[in-house]
N, C-alpha and C positions, 0 to 999 in steps of 0.2 A: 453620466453625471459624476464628478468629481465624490468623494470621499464626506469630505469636512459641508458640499453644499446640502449631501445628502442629511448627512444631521442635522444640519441646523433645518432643512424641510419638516421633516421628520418633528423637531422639540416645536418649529410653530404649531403646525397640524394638532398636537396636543397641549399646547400651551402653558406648558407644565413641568418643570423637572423630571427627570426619567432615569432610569438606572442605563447602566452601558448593555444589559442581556435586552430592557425593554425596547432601545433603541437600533440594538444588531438586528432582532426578529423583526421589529416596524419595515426596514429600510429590506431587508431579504426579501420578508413578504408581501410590498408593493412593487418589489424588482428595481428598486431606483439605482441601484449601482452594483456590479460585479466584480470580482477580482480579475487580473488579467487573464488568468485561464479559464473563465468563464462559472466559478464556481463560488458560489455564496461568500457573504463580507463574514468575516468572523469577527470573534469579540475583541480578542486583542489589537486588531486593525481599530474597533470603534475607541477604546480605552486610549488607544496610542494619540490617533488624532485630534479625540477630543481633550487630550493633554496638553498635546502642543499646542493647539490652535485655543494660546491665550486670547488673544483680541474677538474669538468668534464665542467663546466659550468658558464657564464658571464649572469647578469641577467640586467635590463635597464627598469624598470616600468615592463609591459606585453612581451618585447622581450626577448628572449633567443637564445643564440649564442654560440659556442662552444670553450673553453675555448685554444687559444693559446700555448701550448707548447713551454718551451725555452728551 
């Protein structure tokens, strides 16, 4: 699973705002997504892309929340 699908699984499933630590351990510890040598997502990969990925994502210091649809 891609990166950015796995967050935004991740912020449904809790329904909630989440910090970027509570979202790296979520995603690690359901296995939803890997780095390409096979070793856990870190933090700065979840910070990173939930940065960029304006249109998926609201960002607030360390929270991240799923961006509103209109």
């Amino acid at each position: 699973m891609e990166l950015h699908l796995a967050i935004k699984k991740v912020l449904e499933q809790h329904s909630k705002a989440m910090t970027v630590k509570e979202i790296t351990d979520a995603i690690n510890d359901q296995g939803l997504c890997t780095r390409r040598d096979g070793t856990a997502v870190c933090y700065f990969q979840i910070h990173g892309r939930s940065f960029n990925r304006k249109e998926l994502f609201e960002r607030e210091g360390e929270w991240v929340k799923l961006k509103k649809l209109e």
